[in-house]
C-alpha positions in Angstrom: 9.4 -14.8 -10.9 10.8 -12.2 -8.5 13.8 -13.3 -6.6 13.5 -12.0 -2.4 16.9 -12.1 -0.7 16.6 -11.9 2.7 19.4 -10.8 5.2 21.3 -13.9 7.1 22.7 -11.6 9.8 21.8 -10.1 13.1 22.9 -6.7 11.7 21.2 -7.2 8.2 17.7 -8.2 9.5 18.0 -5.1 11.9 18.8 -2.8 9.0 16.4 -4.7 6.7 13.7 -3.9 9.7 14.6 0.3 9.7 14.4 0.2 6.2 11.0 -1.1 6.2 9.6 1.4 8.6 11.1 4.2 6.7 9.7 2.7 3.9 6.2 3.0 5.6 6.6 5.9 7.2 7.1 7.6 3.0 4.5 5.7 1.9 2.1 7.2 4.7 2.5 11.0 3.6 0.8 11.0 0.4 -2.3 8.8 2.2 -1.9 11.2 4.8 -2.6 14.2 2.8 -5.4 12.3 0.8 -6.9 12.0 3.7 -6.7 15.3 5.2 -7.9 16.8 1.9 -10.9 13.8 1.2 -12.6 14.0 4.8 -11.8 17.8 5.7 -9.0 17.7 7.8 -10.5 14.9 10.1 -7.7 12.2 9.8 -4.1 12.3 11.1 -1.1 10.6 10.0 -1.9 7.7 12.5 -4.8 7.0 10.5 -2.8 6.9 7.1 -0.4 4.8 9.1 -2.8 2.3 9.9 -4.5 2.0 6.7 -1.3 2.2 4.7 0.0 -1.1 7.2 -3.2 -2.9 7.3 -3.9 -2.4 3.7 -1.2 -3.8 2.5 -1.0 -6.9 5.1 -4.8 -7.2 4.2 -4.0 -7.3 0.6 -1.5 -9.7 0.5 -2.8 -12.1 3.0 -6.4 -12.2 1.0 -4.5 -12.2 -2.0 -2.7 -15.4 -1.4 -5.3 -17.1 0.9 -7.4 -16.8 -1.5 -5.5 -17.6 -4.5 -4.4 -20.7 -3.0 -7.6 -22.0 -1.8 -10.2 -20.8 -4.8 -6.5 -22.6 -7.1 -7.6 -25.9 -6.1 -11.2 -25.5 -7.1 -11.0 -23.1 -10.4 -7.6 -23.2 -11.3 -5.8 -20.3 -13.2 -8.9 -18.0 -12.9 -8.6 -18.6 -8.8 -6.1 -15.2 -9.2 -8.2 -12.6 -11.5 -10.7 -13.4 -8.2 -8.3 -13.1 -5.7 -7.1 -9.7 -6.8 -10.5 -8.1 -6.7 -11.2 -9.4 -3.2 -8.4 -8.4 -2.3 -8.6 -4.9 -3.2 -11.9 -4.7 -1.9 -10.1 -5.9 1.4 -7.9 -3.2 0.7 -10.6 -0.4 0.1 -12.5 -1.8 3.2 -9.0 -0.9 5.7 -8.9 2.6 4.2 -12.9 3.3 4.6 -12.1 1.9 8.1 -8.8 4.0 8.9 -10.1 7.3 8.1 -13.9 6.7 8.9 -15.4 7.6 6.0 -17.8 5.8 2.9 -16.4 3.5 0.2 -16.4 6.5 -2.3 -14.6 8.7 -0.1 -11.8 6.1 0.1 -11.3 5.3 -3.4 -10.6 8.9 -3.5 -8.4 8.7 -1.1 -6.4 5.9 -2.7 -6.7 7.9 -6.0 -5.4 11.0 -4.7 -2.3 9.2 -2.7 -1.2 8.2 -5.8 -1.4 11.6 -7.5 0.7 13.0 -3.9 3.1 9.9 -4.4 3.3 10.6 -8.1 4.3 14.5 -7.3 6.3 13.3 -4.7 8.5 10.7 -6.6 8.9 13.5 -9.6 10.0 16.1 -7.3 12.5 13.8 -5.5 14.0 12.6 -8.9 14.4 16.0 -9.9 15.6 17.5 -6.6 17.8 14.5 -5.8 18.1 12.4 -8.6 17.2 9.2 -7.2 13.5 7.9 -8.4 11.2 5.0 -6.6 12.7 1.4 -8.7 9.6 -0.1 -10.7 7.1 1.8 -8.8 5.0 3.0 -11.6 3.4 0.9 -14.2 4.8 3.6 -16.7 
């Protein structure tokens, strides 16, 4: 089970808050990019902003929602469901965010992780420091 320690200060929530938007803000360039390059320069980094945010509150709300409530009337299987609405949630915020069809945002998706991958191997080699558990590799 993964352990979330939250801050108990003033100061720590505050920092725990930047970190968070900085954390989104690095997420968003490799969907930004995606984006530019899967609908022809049409999207701007508001629109990755916006579909990076409302993807992931989309995901996890559906995710749990709907794990919680199919729970009580399937049981275990309640979560193999839950993750594939929920990505389809997910998919349906990115389609919506740049304006484009379901195939064009999978590809979007597909080619922010490629970006992010490129991205994370540069960083580690420039800097040394990689993102934690990010990959499933």
């Amino acid at each position: 089970m993964i352990s979330l320690h939250l801050p108990n200060t003033l100061l720590g929530i505050l920092i725990y808050l930047i970190g968070l938007v900085i954390l989104w803000v690095i997420i968003s360039i490799p969907v930004y990019f995606a984006g530019k390059a899967v609908t022809g320069g049409r999207s701007d980094f508001g629109d990755a902003m916006g579909a990076t945010l409302g993807g992931a509150i989309g995901y996890f709300v559906v995710l749990y929602v709907v794990s919680y409530f199919l729970g009580a009337v399937i049981g275990g299987l309640a979560s193999a469901f839950a993750v594939i609405i929920a990505l389809l949630i997910w998919l349906a915020v990115f389609r919506a965010s740049f304006r484009t069809s379901w195939l064009r945002a999978i590809a979007i998706v597909l080619l922010s992780w490629v970006f992010l991958l490129i991205i994370s191997f540069a960083v580690s080699a420039l800097f040394g420091v990689s993102f934690p558990d990010f990959f499933p590799f």
